[in-house]
C-alpha positions in Angstrom: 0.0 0.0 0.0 1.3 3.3 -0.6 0.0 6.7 0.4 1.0 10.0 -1.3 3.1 12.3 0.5 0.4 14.7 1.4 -2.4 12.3 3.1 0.7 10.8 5.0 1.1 14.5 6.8 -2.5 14.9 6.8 -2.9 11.2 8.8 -0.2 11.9 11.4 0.3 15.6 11.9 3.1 15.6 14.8 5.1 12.8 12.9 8.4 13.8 10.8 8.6 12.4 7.3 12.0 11.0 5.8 13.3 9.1 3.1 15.2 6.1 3.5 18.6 5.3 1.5 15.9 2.8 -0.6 13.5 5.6 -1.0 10.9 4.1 1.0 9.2 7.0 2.8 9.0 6.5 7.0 7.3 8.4 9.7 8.7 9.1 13.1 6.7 8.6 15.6 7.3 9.6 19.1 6.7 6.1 21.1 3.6 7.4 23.2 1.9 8.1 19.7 2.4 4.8 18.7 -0.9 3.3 20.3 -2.8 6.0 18.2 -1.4 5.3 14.8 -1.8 1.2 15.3 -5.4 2.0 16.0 -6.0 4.3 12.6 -4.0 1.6 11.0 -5.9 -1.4 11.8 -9.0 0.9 11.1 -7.8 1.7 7.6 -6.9 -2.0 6.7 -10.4 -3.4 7.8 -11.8 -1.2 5.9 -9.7 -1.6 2.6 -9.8 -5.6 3.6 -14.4 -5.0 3.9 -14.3 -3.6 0.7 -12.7 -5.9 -1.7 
């Protein structure tokens, strides 16, 4: 799955974007946001998965 650059930020407002030596893009989280972004996560994959 891959998200453009712009709904990334928009998902995950405090999280800084980078671009690994592959030129994968990566958040950085902060660990206590980490709960947070699992749940919006699992919420956008059940839905993707519910609508197949």
């Amino acid at each position: 799955m891959t998200i453009a650059p712009d709904r990334l930020a928009a998902a995950f407002p405090s999280a800084e974007t980078s671009v690994s030596a592959d030129g994968i893009r990566v958040l950085l989280l902060a660990p206590r946001e980490l709960p947070d972004a699992i749940r919006r996560l699992r919420m956008r994959l059940d839905m993707s998965a519910s609508s197949t």
